[in-house]
C-alpha positions in Angstrom: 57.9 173.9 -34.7 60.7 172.1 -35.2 63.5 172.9 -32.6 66.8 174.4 -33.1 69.4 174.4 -30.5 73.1 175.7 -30.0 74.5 172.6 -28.5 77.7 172.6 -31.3 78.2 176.5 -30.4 78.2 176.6 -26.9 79.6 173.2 -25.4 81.9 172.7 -28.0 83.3 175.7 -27.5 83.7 175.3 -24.1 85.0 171.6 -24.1 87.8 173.1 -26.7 88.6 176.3 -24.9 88.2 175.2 -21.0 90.0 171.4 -21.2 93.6 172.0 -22.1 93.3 174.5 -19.0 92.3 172.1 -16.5 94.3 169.5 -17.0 97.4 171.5 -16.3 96.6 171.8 -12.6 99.0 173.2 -10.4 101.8 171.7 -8.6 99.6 171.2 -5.2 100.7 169.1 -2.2 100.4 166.2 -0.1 96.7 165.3 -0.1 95.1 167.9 -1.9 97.3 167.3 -4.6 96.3 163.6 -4.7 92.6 163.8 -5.1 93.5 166.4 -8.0 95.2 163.6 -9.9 92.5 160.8 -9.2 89.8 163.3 -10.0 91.6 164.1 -13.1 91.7 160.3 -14.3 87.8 160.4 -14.0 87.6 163.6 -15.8 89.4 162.8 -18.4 87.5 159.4 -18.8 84.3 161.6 -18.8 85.8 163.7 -21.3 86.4 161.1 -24.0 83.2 159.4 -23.5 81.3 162.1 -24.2 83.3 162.8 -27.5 82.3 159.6 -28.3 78.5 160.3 -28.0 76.6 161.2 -31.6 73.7 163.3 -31.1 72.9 161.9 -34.3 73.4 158.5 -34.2 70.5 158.9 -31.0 68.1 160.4 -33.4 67.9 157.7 -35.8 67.5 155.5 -32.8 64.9 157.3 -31.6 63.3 157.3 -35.1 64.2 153.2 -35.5 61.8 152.8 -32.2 59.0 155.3 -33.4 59.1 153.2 -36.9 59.2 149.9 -35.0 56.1 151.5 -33.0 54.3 152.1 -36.0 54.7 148.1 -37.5 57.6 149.6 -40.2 60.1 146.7 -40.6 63.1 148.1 -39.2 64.7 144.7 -38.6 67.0 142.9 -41.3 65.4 139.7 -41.6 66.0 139.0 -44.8 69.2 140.2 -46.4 68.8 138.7 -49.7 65.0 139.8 -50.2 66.7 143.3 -49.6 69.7 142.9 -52.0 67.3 141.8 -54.6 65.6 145.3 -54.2 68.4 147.2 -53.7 71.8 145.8 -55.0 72.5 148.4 -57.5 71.9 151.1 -55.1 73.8 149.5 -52.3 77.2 148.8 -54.3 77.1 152.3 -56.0 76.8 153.9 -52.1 79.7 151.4 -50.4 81.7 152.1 -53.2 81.5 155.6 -52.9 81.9 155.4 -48.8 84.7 152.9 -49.5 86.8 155.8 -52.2 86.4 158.3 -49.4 87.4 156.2 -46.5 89.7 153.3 -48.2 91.2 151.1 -45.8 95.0 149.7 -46.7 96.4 146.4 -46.7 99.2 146.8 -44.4 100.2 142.7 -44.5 102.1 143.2 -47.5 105.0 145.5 -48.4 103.8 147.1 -51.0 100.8 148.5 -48.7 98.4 148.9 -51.8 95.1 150.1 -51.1 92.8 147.2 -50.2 90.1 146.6 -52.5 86.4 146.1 -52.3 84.9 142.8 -52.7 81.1 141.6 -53.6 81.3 138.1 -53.7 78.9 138.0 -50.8 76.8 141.2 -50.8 74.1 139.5 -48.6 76.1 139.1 -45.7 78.0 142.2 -46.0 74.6 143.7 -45.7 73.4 141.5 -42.3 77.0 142.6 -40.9 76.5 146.1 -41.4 72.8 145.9 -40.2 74.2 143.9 -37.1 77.1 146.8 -36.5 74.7 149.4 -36.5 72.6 147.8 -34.2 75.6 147.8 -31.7 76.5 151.2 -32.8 73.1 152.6 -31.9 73.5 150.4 -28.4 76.8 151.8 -27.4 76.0 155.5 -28.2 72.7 155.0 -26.1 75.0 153.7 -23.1 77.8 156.1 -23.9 76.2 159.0 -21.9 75.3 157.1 -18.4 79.1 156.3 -18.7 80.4 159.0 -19.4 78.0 160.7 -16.4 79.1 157.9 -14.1 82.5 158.9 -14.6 81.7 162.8 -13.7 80.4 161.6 -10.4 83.2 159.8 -10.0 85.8 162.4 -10.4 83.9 164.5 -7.8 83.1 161.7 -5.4 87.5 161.4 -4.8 88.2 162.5 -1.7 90.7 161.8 1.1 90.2 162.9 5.0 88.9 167.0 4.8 89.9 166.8 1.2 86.8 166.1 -1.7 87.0 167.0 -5.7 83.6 167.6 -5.0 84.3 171.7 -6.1 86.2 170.7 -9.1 85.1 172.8 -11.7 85.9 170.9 -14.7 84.3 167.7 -13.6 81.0 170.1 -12.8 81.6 171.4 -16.2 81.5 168.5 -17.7 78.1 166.8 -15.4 76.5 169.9 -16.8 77.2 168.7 -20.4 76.9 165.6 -20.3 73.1 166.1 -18.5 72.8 169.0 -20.9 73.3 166.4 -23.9 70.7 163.8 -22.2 68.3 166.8 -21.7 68.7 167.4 -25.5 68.0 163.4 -26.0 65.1 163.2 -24.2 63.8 166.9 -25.7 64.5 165.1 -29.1 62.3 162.4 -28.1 59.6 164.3 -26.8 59.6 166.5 -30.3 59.5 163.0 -32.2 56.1 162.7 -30.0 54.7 165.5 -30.5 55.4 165.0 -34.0 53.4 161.7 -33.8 50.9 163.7 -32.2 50.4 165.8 -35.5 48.5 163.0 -37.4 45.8 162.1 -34.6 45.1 165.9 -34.4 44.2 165.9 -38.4 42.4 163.0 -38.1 40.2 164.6 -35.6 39.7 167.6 -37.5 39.0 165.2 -40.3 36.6 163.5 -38.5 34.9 166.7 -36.9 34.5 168.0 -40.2 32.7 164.4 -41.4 30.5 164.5 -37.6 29.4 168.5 -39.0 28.8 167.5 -43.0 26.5 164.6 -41.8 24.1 166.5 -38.8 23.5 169.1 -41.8 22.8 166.0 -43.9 20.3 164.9 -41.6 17.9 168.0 -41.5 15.2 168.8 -43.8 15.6 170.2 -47.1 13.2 172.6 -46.3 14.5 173.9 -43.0 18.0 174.4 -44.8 18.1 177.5 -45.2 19.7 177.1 -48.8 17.2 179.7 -50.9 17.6 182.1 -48.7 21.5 182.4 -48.7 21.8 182.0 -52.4 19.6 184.9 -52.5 21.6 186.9 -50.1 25.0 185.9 -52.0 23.6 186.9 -55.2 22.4 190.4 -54.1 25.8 190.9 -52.5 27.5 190.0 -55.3 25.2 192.7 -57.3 26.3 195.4 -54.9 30.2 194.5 -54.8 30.3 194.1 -58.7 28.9 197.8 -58.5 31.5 199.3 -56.5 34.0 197.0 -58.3 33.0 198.8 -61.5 33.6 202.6 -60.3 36.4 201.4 -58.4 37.9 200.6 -61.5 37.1 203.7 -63.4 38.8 205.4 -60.4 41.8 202.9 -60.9 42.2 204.2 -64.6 42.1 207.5 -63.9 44.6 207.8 -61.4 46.9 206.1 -63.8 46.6 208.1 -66.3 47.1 211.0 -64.1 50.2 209.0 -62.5 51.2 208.5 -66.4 51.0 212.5 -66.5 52.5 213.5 -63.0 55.4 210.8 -63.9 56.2 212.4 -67.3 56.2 215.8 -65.8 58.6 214.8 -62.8 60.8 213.5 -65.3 60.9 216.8 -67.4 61.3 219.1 -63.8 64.2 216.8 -62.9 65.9 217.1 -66.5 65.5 220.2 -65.9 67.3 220.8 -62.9 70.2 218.4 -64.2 71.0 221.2 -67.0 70.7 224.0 -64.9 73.0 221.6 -61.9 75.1 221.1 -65.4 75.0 224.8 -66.4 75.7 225.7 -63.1 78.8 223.6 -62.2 80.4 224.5 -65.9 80.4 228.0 -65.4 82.2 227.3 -62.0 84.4 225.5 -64.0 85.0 228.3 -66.2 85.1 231.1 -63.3 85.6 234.9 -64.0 86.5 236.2 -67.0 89.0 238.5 -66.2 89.5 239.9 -69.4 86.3 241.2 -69.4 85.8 244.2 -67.1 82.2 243.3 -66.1 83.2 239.8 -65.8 82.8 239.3 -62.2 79.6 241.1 -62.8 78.3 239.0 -65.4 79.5 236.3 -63.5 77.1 237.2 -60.5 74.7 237.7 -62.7 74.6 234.2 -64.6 76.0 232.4 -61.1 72.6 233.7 -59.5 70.3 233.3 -62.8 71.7 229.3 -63.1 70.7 228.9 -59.1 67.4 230.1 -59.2 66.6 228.5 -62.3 67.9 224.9 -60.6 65.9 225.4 -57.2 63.0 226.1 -59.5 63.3 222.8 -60.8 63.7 221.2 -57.9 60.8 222.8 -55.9 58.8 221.9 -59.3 59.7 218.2 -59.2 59.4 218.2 -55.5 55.5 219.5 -55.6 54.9 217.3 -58.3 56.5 214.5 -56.1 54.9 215.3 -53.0 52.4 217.5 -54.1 51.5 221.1 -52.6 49.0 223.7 -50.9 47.2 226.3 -53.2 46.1 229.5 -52.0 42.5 229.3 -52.0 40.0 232.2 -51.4 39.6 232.6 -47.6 40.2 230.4 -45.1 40.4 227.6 -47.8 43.4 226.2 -48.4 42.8 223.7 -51.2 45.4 221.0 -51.9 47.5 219.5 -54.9 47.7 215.6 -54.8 51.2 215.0 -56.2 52.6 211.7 -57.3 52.7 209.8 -54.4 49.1 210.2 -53.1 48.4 209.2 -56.5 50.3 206.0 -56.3 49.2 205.5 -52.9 45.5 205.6 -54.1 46.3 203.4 -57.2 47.7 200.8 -54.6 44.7 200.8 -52.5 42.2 200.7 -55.4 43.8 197.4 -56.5 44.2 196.0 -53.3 40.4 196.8 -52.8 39.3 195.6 -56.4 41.5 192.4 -55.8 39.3 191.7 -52.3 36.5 193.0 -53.8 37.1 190.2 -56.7 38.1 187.3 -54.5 34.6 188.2 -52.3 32.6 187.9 -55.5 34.5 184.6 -56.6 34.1 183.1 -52.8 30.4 183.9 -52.8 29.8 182.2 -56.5 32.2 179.2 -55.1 29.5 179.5 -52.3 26.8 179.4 -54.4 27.8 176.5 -56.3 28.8 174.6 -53.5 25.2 175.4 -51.5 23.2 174.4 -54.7 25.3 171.2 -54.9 24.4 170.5 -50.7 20.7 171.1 -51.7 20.7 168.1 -54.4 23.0 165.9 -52.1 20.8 166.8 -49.1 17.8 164.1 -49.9 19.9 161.1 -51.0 22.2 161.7 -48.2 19.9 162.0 -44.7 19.5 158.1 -44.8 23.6 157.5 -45.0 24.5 160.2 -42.2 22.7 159.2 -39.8 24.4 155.4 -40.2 27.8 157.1 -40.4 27.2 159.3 -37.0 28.1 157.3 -35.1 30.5 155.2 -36.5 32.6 158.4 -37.0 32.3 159.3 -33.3 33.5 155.9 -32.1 36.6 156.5 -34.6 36.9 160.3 -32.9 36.7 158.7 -29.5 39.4 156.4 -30.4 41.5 158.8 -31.7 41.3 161.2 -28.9 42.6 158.2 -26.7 45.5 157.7 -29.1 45.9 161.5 -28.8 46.2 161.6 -25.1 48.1 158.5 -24.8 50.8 159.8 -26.8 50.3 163.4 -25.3 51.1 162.2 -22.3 54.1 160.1 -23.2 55.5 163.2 -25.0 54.8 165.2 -21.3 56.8 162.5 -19.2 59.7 163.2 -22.0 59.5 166.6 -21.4 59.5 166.4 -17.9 62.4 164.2 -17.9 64.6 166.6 -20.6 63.2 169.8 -18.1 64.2 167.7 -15.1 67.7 166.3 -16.7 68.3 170.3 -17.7 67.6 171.5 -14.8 70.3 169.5 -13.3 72.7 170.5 -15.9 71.9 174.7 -15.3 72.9 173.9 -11.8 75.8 171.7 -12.3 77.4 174.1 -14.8 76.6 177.5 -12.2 78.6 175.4 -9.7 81.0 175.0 -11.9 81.2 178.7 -13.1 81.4 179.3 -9.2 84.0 177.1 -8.5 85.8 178.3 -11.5 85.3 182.0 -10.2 86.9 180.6 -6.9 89.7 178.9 -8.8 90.9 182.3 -9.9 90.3 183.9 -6.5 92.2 181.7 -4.5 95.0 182.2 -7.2 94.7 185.8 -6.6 94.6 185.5 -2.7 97.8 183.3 -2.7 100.0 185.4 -4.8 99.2 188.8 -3.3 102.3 190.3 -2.7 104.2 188.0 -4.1 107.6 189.3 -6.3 107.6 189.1 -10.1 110.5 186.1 -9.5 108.7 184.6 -7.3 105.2 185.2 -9.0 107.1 183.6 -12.3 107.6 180.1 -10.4 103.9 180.2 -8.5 101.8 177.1 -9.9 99.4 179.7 -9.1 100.6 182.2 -12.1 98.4 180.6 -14.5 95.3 180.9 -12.7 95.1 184.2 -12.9 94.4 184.7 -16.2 91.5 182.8 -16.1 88.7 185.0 -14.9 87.0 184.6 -18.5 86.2 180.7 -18.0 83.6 181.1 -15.6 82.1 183.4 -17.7 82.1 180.5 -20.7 80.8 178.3 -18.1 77.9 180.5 -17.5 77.0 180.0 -20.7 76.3 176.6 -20.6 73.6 177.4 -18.1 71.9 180.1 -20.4 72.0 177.2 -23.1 70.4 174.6 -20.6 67.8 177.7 -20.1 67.2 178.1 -23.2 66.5 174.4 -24.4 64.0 174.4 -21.5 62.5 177.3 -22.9 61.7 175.5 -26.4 60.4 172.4 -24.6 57.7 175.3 -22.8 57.3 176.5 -26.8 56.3 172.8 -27.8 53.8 172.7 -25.3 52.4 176.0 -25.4 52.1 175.4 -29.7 50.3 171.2 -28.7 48.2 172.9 -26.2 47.0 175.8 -28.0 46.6 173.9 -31.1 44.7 171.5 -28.9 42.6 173.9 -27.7 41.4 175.5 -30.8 40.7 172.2 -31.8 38.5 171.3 -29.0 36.9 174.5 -28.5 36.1 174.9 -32.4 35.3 171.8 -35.0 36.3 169.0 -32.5 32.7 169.9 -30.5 30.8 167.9 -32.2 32.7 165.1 -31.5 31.2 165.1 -28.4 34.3 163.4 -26.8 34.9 162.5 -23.4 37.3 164.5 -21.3 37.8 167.2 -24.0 38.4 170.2 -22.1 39.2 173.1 -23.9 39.3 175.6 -21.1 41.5 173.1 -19.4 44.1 173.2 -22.5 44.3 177.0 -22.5 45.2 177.2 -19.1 48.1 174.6 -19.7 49.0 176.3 -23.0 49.5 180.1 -20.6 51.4 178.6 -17.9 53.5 176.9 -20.4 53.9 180.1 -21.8 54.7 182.0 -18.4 57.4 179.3 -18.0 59.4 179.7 -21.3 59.3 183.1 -20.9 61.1 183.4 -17.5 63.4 180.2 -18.8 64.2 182.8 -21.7 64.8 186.3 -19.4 66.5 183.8 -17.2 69.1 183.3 -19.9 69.3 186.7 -20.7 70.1 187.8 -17.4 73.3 184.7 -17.5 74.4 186.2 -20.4 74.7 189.3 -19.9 76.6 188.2 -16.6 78.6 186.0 -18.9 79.8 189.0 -21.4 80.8 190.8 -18.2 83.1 188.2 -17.4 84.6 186.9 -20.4 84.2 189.9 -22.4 82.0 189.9 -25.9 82.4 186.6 -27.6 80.7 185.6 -30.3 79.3 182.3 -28.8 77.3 184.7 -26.4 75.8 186.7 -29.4 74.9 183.9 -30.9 72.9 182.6 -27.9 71.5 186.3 -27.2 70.5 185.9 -31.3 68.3 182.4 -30.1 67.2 183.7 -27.4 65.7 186.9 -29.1 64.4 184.2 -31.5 62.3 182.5 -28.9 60.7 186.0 -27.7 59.5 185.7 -31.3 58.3 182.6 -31.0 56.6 183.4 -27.8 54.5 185.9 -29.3 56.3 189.0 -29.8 57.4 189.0 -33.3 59.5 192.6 -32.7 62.5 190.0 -31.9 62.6 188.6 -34.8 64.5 191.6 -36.3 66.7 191.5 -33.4 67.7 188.0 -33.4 68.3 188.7 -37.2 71.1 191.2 -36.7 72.6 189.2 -33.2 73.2 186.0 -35.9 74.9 188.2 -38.6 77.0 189.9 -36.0 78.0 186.4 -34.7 78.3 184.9 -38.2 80.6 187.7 -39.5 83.4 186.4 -40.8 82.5 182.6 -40.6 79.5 182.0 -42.8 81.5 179.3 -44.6 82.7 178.0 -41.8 81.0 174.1 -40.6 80.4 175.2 -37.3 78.6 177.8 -38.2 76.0 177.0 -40.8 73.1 176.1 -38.3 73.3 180.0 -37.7 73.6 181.0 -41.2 70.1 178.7 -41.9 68.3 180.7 -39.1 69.1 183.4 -40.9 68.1 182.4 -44.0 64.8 181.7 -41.7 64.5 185.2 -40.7 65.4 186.8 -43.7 62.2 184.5 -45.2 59.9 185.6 -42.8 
């Protein structure tokens, strides 16, 4: 499954709304004030570092190693091999880029845009291969940095006095760690993608162990007879009831046909007497007439009965009715619907009914083509045995090599979110305190004097640590999909091993053993995701309904799904619209709209 997370949503949001706030700290004194300022140099420095970070720019590093891995030539060794391929394609692409982006040439007066040049397209390439080289460098290094410099705003301290409850600088820790969590998940997800391929190949080669024991037995001990015998007389008995079910499939159209045209009649019917009806309330009493109100009555109540007639006709013929029948019998009139319904269900059961018969003469074929393969192939299978299970036995140590590297990745993103949940609680604790101590030191205080209070501010910021929270339910959430990757690789695993793979007769295969990894991977996500839940529903009671938090309440419904219980799924649907309302063309917002369209395909 591929993994989708709501990194832009949540800490984007909270690095725009919460940053302007904390810089503006209040006019503290002596000491305490003094650590504020340091710390707020670090933060600060934190803060721009971590803009600086591209999530993507680490995921085509990731993929450059993974390449480089596999033997792909990811290194620019040759530039003018490359522009030989490609120098059509390359000029058409860095003229484009240069249009959109088109540096000036400011030495001159007249400041004319500077133009492109191609006298030396070889080197042009090498330098941009060498730049993104350095690029890819700096935006791996940019994190540590910017992490170092969290720790260092909330290592300032002077005498009693520490930064250490700062909340911004916790905030920020938690992103930062949140962002290498999300690095680390990423490369843990290009694992278990690289995992995909070995798995096939097993199941290739489990399917080549099982083609070539059958290959080995005795034509006569096959079996083969026998089965075509029993396919052919169960394709006699299906093609019988595949014959009256198809009389029964004409006959209830026709009576459909008959039921339809009679519906439509009843209902024209009633429209006249609805039209009748309605003109001669138009039209009203005549009160020239003496009788008129009588006649009106009259008609009023003869139009009525004549339209609920029609109705209750089109009705039974719709729904169909109960006859009085002699005694206790009651018989029934099918109407429409039961007819449709049984026309529905007779071709659903001729189309199985067909695809068995086609399946078993597919069978047929393909057991009468085994039993002529059978004798010139027992020599070559039993040569290719084993040759195949030294290739499965290889494999599986590929597997498990690169199962395990994906694991230690895992581990690392759980451990690396872990300590990103519990920087950004702090934080939303600290944050909670920030407002309480405003509150505690203007009790009482006059509206002038309240008005000059460096403490005024404060108190309007009850909702941060709600937005803070949320950070935490994201970091549960992310730890939650990297339980969903390994319960899908061990369950997968396990199917495999307990089911073709067997005759492989590989070393260490335990199925039993990936079962049990593939539940408590499951237990895990599913606390990770209630967890979450629980955060953000503490989070809306603080900062009030946001849309952030019902987009995360969507994802986290989502992964319920995901989990197993596919009633969430309708649920996540309508939490993504709600958060979506109003923004669907919005940048920041199209991740959600694709989920969506996800959901909406299911």
């Amino acid at each position: 499954m591929k993994q989708d997370t709501l990194v832009g949503v949540v800490a984007a949001a909270a690095v725009v709304t919460c940053g302007a706030t904390w810089i503006a700290l209040p006019l503290l004194a002596g000491t305490e004030q003094s650590v504020a300022e340091s710390a707020a140099v670090e933060v600060e420095r934190a803060r721009r570092l971590l803009h600086a970070y591209s999530a993507g720019l680490a995921h085509k590093s990731l993929l450059l190693e993974q390449l480089a891995d596999a033997g792909a030539p990811v290194d620019l060794k040759d530039p003018q091999a490359l522009l030989e391929a490609a120098k059509d394609d390359y000029q058409a692409l860095h003229e484009t880029r240069w249009k959109a982006f088109q540096p000036m040439d400011w030495i001159e007066d007249s400041r004319e845009p500077a133009r492109a040049g191609y006298g030396n397209l070889a080197a042009q390439i090498r330098d941009g291969a060498q730049a993104r080289t350095a690029a890819l460098k700096d935006n791996d290094r940019v994190l540590d940095d910017a992490l170092a410099a969290a720790d260092a705003a909330l290592a300032v301290s002077s005498g009693d006095v520490s930064a250490r409850t700062d909340a911004e600088a916790n905030r920020l820790k938690a992103v930062i760690l949140f962002h290498k969590g999300l690095r680390e998940s990423l490369r843990a997800g290009v694992l278990r993608e690289k995992a995909q391929p070995v798995l096939q190949r097993l199941a290739e080669l489990s399917a080549e162990v099982t083609e070539y024991e059958s290959a080995t037995e005795q034509v006569a001990a096959s079996g083969i007879d026998a089965r075509v015998a029993l396919l052919n007389e169960a394709i006699a008995k299906t093609e019988a009831v595949l014959q009256q079910d198809r009389e029964q499939l004409g006959a209830a159209a026709s009576r459909i046909a008959d039921l339809e045209q009679k519906l439509a009649a009843a209902k024209s019917a009633a429209g006249r007497a609805r039209g009748q009806l309605e003109q001669l309330q138009r039209d009203g009493i005549d009160f020239s007439d003496p009788q008129g109100g009588a006649k009106f009555e009259s008609r009023l109540l003869e139009l009525d009965r004549a339209y609920r007639q029609a109705l209750r006709e089109a009705q039974a013929i719709e729904a169909g009715q109960e006859q009085t029948g002699a005694g206790a019998s009651r018989p029934v009139q099918h109407g429409l619907r039961y007819f449709q319904n049984e026309h529905r269900l007779l071709e659903s059961r001729i189309g199985s009914a067909e695809q068995a018969v086609a399946d078993a003469r597919a069978d047929i074929a393909r057991l009468e083509g085994m039993k002529e393969s059978y004798r010139s192939d027992e020599q070559r299978a039993q040569s290719r045995l084993q040759e195949v299970r030294v290739a499965a036995a290889e494999a599986f140590d590929d597997l498990n090599r690169t199962e395990s590297e994906a694991f230690a990745a895992e581990d690392k993103a759980l451990d690396l979110l872990a300590k990103s949940l519990q920087a950004a609680k702090a934080a939303a604790g600290f944050a909670r305190d920030w407002v309480a101590k405003a509150r505690e030191r203007t009790q009482g205080m006059s509206p002038e004097t309240l008005e000059r209070s460096p403490y005024k501010p404060r108190l309007t910021d009850a909702w941060m640590s709600g937005h803070i929270s949320a950070q935490a339910a994201d970091a549960h959430l992310e730890r939650a999909r990297l339980y969903l990757a390994r319960y899908d690789a061990y369950g997968r695993a396990a199917q495999l091993l307990a089911g073709p793979a067997k005759s492989l007769r590989l070393k260490e295969a335990d199925a039993e053993s990936q079962r049990q990894k593939a539940t408590d991977a499951h237990k895990a996500g599913l606390e990770e995701v209630v967890t979450a839940v629980g955060v953000l529903e503490a989070a809306h009671r603080e900062a009030g309904r946001h849309w952030t938090f019902v987009a995360q309440s969507a994802a986290a419904n989502d992964l319920l799904a995901f989990f197993g219980d596919a009633g969430y799924a309708k649920d996540a649907l309508e939490a993504y619209r709600a958060a979506v309302k109003g923004r669907e063309n919005e940048p920041y917002a199209q991740e959600l709209v694709a989920r969506i369209a996800r959901l909406e395909g299911r």
